[in-house]
N, CA, C and O atoms as a Tripos MOL2 file, in Angstrom:
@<TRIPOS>MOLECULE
protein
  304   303    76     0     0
PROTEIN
NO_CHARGES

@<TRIPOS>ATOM
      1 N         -55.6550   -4.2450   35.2250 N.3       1 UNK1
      2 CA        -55.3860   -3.9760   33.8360 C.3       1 UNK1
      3 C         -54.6920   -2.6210   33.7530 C.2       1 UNK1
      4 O         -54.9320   -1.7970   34.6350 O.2       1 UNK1
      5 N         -53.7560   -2.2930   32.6540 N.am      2 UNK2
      6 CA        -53.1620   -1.1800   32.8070 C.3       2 UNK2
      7 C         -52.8210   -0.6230   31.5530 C.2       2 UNK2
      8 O         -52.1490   -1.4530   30.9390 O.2       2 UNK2
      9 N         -52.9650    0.2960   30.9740 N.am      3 UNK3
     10 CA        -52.3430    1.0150   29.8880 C.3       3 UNK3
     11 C         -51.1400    1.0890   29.8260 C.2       3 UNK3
     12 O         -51.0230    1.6220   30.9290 O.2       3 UNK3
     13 N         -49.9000    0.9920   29.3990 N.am      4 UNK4
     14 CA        -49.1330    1.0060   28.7970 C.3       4 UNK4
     15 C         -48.3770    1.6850   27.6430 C.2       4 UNK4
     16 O         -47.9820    1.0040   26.6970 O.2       4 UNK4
     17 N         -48.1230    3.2840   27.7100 N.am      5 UNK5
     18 CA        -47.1410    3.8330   26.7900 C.3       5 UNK5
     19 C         -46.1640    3.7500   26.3290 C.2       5 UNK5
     20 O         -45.3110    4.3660   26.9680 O.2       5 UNK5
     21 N         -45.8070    3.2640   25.4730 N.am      6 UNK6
     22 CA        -44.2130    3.1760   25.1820 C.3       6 UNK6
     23 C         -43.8770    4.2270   23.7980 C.2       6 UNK6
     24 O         -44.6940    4.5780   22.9470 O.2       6 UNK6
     25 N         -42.6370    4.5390   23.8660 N.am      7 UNK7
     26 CA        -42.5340    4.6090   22.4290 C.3       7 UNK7
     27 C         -41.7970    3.7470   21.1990 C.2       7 UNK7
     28 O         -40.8040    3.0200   21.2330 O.2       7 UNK7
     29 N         -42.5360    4.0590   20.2850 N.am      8 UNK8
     30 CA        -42.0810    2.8950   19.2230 C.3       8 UNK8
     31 C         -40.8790    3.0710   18.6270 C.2       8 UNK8
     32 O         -40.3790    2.1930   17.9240 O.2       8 UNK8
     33 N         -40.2430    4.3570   18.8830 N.am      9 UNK9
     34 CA        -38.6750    4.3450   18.3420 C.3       9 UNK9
     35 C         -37.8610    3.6520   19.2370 C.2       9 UNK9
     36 O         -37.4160    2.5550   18.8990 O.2       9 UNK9
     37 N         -37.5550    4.2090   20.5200 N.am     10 UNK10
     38 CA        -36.7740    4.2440   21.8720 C.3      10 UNK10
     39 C         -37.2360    3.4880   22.6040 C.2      10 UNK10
     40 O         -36.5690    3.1800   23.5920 O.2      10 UNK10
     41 N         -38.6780    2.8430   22.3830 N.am     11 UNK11
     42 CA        -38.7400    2.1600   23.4160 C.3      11 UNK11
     43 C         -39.3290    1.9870   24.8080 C.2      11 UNK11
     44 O         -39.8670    1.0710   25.4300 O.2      11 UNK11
     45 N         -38.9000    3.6460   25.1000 N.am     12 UNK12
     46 CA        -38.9600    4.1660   26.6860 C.3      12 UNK12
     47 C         -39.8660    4.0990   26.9450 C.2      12 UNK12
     48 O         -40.6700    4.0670   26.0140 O.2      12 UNK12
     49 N         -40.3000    4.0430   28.0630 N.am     13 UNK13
     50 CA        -41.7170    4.2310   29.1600 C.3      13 UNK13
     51 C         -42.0160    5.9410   29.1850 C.2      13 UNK13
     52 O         -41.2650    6.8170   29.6140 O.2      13 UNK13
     53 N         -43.6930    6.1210   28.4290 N.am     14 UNK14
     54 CA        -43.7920    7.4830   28.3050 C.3      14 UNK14
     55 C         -44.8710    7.2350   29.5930 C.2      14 UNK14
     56 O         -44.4820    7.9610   30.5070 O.2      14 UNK14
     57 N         -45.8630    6.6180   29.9340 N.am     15 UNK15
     58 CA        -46.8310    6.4640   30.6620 C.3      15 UNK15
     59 C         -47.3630    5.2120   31.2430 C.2      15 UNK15
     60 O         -47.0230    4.2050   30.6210 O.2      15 UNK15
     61 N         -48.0480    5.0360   32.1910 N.am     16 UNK16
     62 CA        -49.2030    3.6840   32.3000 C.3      16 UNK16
     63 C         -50.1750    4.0860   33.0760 C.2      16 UNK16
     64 O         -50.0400    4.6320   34.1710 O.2      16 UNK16
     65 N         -51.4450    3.7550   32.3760 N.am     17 UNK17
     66 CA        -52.7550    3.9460   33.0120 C.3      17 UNK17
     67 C         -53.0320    3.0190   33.9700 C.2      17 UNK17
     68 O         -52.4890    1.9930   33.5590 O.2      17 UNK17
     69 N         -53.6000    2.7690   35.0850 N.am     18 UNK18
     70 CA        -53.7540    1.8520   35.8300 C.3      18 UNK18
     71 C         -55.5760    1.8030   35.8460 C.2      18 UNK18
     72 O         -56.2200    2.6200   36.5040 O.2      18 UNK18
     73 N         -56.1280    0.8790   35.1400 N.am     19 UNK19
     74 CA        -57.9110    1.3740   35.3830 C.3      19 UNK19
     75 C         -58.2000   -0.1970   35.4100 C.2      19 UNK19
     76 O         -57.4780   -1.1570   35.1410 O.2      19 UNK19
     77 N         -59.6380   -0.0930   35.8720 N.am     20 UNK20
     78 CA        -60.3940   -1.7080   35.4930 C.3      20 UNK20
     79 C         -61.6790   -1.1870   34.6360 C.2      20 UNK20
     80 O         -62.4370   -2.1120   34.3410 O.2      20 UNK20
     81 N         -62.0270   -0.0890   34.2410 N.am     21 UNK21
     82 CA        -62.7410    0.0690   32.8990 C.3      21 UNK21
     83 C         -61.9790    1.1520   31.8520 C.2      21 UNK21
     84 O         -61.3630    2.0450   32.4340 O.2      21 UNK21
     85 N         -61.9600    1.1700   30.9720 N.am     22 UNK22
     86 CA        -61.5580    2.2570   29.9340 C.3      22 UNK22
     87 C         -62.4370    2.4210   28.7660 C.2      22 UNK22
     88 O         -62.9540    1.5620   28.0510 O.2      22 UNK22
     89 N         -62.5080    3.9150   28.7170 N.am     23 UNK23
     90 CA        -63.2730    4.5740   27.5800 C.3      23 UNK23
     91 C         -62.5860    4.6390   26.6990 C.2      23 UNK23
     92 O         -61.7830    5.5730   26.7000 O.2      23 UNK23
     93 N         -62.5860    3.7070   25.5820 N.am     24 UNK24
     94 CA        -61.4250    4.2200   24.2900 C.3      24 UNK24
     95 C         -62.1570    5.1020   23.8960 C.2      24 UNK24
     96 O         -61.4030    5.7770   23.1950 O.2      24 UNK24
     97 N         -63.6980    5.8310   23.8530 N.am     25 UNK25
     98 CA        -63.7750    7.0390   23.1880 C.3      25 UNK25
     99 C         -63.1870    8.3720   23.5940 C.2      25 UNK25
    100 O         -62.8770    9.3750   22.9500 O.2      25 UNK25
    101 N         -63.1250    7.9900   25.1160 N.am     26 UNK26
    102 CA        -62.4490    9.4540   25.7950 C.3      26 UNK26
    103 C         -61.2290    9.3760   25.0140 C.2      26 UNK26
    104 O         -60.9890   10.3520   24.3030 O.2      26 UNK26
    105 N         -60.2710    8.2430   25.0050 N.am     27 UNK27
    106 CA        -58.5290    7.7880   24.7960 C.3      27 UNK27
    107 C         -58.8570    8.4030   23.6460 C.2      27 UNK27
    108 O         -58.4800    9.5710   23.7380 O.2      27 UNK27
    109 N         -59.4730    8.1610   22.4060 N.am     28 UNK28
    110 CA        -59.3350    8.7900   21.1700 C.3      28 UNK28
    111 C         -59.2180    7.5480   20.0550 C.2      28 UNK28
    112 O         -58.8860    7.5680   18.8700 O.2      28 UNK28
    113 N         -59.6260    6.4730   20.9290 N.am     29 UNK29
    114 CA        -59.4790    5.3870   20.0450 C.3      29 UNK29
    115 C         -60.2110    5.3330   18.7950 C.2      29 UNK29
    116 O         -59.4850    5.6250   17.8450 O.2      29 UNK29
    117 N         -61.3500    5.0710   18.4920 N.am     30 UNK30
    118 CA        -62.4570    5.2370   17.9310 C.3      30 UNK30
    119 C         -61.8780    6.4660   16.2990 C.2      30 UNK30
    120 O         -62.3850    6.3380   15.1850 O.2      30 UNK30
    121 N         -60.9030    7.4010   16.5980 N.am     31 UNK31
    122 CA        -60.8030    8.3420   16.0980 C.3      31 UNK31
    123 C         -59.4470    7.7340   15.0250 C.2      31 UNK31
    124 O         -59.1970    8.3890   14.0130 O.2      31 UNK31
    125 N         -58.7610    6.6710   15.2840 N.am     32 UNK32
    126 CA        -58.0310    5.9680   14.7320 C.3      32 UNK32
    127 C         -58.6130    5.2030   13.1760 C.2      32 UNK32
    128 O         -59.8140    5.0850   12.9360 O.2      32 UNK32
    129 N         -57.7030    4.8130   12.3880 N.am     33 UNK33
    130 CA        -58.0320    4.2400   11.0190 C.3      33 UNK33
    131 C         -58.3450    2.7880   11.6750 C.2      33 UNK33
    132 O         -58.4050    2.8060   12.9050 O.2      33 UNK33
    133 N         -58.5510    1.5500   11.0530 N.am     34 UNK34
    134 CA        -58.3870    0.3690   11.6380 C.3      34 UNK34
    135 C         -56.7370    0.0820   11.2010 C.2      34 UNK34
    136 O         -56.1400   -0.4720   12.1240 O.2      34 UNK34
    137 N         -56.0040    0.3050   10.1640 N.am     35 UNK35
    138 CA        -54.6810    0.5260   10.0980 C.3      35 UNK35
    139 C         -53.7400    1.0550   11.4160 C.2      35 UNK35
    140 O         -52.7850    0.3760   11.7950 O.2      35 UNK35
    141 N         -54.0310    2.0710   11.9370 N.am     36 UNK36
    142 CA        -53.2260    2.8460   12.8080 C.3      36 UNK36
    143 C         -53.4570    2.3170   14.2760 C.2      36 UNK36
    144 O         -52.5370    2.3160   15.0950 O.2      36 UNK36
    145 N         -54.9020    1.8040   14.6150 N.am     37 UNK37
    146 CA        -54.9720    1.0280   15.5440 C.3      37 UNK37
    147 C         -54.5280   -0.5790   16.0220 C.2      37 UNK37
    148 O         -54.3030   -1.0800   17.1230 O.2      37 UNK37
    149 N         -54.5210   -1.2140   14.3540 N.am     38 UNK38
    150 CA        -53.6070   -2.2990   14.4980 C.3      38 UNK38
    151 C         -52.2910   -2.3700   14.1710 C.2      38 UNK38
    152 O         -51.6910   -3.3380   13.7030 O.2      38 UNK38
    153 N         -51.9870   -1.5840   14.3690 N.am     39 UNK39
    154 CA        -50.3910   -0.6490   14.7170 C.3      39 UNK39
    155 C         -49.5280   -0.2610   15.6440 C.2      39 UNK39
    156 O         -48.3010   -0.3030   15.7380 O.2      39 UNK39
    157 N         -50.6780    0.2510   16.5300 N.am     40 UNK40
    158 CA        -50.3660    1.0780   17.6240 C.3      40 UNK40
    159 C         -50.8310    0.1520   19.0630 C.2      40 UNK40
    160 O         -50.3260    0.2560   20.1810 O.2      40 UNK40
    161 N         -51.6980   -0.5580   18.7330 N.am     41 UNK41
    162 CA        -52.8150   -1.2100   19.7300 C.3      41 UNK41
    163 C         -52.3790   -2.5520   19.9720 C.2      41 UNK41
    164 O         -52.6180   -3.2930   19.0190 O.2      41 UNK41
    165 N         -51.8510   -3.0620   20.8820 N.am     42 UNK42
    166 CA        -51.3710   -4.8030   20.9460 C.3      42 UNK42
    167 C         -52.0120   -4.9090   22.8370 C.2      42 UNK42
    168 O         -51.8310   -4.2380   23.8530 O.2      42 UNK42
    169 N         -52.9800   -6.4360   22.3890 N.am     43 UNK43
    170 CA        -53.4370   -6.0970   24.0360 C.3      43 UNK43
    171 C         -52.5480   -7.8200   24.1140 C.2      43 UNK43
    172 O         -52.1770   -8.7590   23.4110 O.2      43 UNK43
    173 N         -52.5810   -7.4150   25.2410 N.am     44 UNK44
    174 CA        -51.4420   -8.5120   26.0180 C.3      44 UNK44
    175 C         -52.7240   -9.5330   26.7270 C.2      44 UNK44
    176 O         -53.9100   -9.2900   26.9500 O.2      44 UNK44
    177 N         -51.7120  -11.0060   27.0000 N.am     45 UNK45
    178 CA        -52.7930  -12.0410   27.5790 C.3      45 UNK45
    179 C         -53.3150  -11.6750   29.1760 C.2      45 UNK45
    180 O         -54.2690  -12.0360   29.8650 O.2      45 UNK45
    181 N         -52.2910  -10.8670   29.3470 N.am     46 UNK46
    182 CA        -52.9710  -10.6000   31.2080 C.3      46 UNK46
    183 C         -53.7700   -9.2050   31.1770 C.2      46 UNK46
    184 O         -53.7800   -8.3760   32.0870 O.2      46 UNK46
    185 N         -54.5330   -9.1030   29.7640 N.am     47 UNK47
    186 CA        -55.0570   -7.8130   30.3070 C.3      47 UNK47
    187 C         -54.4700   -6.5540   29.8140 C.2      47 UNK47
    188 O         -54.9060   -5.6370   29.1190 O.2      47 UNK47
    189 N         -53.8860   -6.6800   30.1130 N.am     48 UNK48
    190 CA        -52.9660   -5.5030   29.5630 C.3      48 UNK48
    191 C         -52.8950   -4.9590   28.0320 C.2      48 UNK48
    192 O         -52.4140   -5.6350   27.1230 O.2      48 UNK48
    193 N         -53.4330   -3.6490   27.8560 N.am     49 UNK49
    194 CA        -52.7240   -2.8750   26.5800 C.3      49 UNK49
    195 C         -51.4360   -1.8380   26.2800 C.2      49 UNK49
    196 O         -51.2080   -0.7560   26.8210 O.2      49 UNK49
    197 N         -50.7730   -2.4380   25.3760 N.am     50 UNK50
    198 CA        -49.6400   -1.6300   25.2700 C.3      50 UNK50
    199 C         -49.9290   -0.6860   23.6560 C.2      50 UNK50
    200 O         -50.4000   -1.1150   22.6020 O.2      50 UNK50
    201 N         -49.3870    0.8420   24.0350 N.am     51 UNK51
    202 CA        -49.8070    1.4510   23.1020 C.3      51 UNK51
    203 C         -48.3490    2.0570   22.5430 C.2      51 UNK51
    204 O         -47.5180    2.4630   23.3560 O.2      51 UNK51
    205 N         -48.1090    2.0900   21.1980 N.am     52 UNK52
    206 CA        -46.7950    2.1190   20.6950 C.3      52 UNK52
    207 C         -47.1730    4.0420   20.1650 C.2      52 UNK52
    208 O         -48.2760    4.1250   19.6270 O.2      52 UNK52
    209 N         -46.6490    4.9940   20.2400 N.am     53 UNK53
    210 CA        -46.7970    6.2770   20.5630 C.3      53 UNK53
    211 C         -45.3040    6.5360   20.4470 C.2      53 UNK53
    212 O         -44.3820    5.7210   20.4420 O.2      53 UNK53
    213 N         -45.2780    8.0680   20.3390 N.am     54 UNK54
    214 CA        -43.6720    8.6490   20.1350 C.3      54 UNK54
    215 C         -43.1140    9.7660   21.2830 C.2      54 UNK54
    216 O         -43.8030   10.7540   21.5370 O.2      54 UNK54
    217 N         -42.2590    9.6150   21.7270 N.am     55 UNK55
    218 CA        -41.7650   10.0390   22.9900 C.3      55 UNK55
    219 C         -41.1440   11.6510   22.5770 C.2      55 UNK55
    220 O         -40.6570   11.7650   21.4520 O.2      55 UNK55
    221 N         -41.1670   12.7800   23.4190 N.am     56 UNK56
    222 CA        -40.9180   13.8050   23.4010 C.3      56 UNK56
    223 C         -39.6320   14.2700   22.6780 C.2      56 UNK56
    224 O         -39.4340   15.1570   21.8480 O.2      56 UNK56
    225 N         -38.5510   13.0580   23.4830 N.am     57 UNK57
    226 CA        -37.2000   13.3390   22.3950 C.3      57 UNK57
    227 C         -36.9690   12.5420   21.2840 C.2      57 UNK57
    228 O         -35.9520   12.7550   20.6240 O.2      57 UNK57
    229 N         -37.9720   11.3890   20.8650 N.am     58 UNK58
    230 CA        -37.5630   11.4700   19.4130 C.3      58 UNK58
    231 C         -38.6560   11.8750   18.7000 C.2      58 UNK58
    232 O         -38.6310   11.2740   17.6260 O.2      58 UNK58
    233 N         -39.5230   12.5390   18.7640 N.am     59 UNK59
    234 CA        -40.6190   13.5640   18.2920 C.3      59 UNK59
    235 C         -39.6910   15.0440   17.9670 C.2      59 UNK59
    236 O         -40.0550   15.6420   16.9540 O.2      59 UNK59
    237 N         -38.7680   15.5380   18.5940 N.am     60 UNK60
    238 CA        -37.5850   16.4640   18.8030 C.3      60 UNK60
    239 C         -36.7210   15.9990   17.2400 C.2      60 UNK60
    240 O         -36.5210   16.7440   16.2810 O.2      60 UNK60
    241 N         -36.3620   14.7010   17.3680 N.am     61 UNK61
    242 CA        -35.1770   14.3260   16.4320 C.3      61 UNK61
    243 C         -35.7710   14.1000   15.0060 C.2      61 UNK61
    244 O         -35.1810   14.1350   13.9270 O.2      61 UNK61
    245 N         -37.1830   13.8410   15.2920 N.am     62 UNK62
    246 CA        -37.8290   14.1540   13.4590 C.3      62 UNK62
    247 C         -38.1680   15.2980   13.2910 C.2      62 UNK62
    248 O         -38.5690   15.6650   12.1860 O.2      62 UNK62
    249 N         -38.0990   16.0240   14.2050 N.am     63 UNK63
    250 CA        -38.4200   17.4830   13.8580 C.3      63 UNK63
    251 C         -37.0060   17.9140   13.2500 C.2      63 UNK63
    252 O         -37.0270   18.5080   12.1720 O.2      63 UNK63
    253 N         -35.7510   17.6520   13.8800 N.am     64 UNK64
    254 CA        -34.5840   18.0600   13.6050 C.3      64 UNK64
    255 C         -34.0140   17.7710   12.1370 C.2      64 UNK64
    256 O         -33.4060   18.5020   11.3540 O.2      64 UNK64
    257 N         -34.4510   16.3730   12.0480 N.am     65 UNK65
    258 CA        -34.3220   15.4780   10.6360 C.3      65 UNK65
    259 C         -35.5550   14.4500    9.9970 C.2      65 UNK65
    260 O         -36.0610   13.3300    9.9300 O.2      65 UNK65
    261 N         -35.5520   15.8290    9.6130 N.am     66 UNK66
    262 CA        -37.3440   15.0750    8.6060 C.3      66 UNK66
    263 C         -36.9000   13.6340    7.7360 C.2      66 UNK66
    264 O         -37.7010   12.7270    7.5100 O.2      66 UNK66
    265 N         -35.6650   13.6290    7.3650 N.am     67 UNK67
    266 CA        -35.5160   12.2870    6.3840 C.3      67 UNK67
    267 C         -35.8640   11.0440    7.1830 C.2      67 UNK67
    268 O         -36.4940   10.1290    6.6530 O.2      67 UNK67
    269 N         -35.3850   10.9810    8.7090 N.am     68 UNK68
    270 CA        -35.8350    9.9770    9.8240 C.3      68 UNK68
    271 C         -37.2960    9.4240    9.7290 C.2      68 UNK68
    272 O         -37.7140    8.3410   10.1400 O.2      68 UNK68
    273 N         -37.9460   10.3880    9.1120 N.am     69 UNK69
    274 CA        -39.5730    9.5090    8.7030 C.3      69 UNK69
    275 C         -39.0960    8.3780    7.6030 C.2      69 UNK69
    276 O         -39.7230    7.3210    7.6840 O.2      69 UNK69
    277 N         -38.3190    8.4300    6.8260 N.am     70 UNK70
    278 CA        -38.2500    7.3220    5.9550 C.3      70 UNK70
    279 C         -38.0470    6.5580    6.6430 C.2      70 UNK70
    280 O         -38.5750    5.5110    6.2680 O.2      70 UNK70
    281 N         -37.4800    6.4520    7.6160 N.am     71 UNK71
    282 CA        -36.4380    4.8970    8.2540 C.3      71 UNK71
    283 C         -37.5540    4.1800    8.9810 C.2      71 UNK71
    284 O         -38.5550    4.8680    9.1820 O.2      71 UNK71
    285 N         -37.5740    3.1010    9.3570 N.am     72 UNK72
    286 CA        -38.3910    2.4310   10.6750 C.3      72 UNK72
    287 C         -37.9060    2.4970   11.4650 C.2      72 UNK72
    288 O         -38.6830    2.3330   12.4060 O.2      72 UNK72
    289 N         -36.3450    2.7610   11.9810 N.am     73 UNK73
    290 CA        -36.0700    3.0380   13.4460 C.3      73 UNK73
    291 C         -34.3540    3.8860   13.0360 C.2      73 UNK73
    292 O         -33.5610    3.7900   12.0990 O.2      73 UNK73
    293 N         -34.4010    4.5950   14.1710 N.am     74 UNK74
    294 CA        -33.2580    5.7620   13.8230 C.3      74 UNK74
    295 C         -32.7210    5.8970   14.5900 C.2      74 UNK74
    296 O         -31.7550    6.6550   14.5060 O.2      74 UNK74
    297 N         -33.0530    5.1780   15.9160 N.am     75 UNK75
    298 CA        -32.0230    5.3320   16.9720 C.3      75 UNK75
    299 C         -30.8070    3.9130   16.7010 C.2      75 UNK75
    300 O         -31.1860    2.8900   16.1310 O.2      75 UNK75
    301 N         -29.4780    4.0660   17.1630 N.am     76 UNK76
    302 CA        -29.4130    3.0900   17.1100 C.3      76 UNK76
    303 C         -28.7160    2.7940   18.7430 C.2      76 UNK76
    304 O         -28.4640    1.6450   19.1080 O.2      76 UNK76
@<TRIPOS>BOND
     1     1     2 1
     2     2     3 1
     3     3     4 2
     4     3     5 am
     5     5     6 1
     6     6     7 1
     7     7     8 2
     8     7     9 am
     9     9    10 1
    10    10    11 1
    11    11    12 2
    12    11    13 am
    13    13    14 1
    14    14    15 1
    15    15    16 2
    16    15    17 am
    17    17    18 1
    18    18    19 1
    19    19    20 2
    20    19    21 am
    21    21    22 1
    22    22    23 1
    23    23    24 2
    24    23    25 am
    25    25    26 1
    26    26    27 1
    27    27    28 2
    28    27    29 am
    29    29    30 1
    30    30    31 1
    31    31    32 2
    32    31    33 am
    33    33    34 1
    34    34    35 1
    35    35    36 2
    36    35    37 am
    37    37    38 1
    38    38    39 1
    39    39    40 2
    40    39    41 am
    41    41    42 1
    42    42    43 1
    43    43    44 2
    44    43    45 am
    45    45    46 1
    46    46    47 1
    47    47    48 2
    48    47    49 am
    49    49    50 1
    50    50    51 1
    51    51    52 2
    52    51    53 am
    53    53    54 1
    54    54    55 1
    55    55    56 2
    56    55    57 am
    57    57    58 1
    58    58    59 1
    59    59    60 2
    60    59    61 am
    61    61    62 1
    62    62    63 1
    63    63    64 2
    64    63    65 am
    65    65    66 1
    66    66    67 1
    67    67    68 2
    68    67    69 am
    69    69    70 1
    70    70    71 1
    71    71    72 2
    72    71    73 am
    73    73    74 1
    74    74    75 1
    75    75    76 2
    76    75    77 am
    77    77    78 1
    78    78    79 1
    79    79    80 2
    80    79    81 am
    81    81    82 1
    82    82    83 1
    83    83    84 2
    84    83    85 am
    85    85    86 1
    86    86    87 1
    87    87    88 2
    88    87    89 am
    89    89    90 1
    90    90    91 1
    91    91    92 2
    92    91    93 am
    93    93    94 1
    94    94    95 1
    95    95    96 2
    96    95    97 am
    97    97    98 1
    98    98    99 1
    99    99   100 2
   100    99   101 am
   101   101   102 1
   102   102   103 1
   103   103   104 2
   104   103   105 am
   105   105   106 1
   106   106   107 1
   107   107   108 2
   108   107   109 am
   109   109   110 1
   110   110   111 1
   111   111   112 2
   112   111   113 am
   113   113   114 1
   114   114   115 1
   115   115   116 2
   116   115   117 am
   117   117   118 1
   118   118   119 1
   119   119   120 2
   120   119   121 am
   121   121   122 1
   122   122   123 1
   123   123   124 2
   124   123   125 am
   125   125   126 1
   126   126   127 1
   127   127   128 2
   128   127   129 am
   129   129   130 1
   130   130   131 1
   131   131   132 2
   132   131   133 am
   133   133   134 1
   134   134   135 1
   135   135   136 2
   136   135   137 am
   137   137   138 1
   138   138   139 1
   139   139   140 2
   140   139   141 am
   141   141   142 1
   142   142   143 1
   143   143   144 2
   144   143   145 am
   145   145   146 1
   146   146   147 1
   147   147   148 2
   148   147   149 am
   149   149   150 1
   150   150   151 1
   151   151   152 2
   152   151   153 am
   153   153   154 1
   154   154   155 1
   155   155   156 2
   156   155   157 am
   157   157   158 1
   158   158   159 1
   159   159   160 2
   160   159   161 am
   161   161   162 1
   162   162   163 1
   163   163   164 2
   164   163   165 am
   165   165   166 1
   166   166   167 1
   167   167   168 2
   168   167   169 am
   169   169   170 1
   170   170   171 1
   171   171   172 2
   172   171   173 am
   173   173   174 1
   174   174   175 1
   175   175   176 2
   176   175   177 am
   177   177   178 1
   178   178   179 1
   179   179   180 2
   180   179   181 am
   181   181   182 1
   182   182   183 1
   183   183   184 2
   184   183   185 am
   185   185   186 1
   186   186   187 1
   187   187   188 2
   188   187   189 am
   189   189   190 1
   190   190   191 1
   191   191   192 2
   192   191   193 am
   193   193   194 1
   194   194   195 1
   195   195   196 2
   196   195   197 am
   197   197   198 1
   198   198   199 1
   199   199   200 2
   200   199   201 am
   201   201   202 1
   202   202   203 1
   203   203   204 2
   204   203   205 am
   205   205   206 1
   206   206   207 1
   207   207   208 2
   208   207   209 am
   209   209   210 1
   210   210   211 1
   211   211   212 2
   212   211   213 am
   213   213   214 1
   214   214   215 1
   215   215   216 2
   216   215   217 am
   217   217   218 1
   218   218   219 1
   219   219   220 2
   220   219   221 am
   221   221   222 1
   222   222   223 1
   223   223   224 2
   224   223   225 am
   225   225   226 1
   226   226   227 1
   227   227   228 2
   228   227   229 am
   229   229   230 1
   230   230   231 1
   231   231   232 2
   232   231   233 am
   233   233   234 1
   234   234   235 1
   235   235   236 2
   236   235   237 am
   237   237   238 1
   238   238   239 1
   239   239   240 2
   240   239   241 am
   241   241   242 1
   242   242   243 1
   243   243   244 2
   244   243   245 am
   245   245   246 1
   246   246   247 1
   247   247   248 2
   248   247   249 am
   249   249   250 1
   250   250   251 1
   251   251   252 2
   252   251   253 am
   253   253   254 1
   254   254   255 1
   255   255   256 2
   256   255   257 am
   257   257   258 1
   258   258   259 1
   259   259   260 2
   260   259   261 am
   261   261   262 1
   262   262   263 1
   263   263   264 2
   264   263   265 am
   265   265   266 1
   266   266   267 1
   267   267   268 2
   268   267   269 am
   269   269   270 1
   270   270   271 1
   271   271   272 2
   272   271   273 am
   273   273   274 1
   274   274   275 1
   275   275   276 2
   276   275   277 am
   277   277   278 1
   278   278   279 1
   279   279   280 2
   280   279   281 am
   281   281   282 1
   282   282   283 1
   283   283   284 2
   284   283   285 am
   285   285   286 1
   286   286   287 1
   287   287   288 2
   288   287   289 am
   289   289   290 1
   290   290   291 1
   291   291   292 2
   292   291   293 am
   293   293   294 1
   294   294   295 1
   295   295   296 2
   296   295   297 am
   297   297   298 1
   298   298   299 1
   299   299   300 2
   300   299   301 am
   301   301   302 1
   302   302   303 1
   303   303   304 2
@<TRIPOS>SUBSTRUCTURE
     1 UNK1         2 RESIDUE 1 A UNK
     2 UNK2         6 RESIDUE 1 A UNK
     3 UNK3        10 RESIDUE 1 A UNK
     4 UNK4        14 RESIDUE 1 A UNK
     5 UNK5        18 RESIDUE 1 A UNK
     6 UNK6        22 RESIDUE 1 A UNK
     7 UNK7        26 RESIDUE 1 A UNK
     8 UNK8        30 RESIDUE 1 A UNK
     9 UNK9        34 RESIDUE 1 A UNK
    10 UNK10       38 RESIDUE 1 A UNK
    11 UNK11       42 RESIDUE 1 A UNK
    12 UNK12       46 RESIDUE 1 A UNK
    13 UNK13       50 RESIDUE 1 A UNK
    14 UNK14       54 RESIDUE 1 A UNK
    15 UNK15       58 RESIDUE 1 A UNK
    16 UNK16       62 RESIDUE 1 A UNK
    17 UNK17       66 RESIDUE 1 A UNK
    18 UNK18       70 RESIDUE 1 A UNK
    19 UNK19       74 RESIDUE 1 A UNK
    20 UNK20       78 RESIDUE 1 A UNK
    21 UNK21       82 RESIDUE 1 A UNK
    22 UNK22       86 RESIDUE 1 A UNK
    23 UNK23       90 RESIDUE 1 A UNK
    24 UNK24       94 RESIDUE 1 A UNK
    25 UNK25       98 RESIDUE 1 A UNK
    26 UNK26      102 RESIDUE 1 A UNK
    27 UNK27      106 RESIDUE 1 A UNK
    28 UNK28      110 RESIDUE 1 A UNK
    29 UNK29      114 RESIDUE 1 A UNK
    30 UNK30      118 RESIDUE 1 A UNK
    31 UNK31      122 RESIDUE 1 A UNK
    32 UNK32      126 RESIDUE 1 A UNK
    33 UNK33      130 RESIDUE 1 A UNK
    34 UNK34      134 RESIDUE 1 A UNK
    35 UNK35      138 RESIDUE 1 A UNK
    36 UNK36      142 RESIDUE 1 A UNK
    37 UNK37      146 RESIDUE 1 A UNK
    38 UNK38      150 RESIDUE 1 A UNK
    39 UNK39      154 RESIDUE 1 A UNK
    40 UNK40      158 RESIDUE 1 A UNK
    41 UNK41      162 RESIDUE 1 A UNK
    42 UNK42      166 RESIDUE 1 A UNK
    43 UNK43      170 RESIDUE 1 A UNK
    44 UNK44      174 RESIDUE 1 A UNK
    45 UNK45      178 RESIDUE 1 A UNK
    46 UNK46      182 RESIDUE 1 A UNK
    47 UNK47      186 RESIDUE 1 A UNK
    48 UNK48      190 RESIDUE 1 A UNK
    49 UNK49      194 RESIDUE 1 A UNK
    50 UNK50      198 RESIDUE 1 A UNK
    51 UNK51      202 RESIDUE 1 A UNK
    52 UNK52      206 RESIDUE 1 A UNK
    53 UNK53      210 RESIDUE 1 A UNK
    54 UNK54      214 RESIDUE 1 A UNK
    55 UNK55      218 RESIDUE 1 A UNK
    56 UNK56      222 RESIDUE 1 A UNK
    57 UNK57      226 RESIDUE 1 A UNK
    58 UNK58      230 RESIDUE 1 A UNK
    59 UNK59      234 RESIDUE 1 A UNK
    60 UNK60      238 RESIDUE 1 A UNK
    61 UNK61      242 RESIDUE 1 A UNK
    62 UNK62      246 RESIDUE 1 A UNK
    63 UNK63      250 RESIDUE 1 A UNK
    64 UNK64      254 RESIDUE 1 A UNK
    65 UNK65      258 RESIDUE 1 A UNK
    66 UNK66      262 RESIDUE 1 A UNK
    67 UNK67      266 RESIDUE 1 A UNK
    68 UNK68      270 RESIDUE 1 A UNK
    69 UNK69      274 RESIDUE 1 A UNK
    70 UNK70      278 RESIDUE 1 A UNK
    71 UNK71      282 RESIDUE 1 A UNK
    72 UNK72      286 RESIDUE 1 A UNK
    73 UNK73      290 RESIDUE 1 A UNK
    74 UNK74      294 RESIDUE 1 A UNK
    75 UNK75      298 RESIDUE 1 A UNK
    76 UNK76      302 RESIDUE 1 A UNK
């Protein structure tokens, strides 16, 4: 089973956990709305969770252009 980072703008591969138990309290799960977790949180049929998260450079590009929070995706 493996964790899975991506980000939800770009796409890109930020991380992957590789475990056969996980603490979502350590992860910070628990600390989530039930909104933001069924958001962010999609577990796959083999096991696998993929977690939708924001990557360093487009975390950079809403900093640069705050209006980019309106949009759902800004890269193109």
């Amino acid at each position: 089973m493996a964790i899975v980072y991506n980000c939800k703008h770009c796409n890109s591969l930020i991380g992957q956990l590789d475990q056969q138990m996980i603490d979502t309290q350590a992860l910070g799960w628990n600390d989530l709305s039930v909104e933001d977790r069924n958001e962010m949180i999609q577990y796959k049929g083999n096991g696998d969770i993929h977690i939708k998260t924001i990557c360093e450079d487009c975390q950079e590009s809403l900093e640069k252009n705050p209006n980019y929070h309106e949009l759902d995706y800004f890269i193109q």
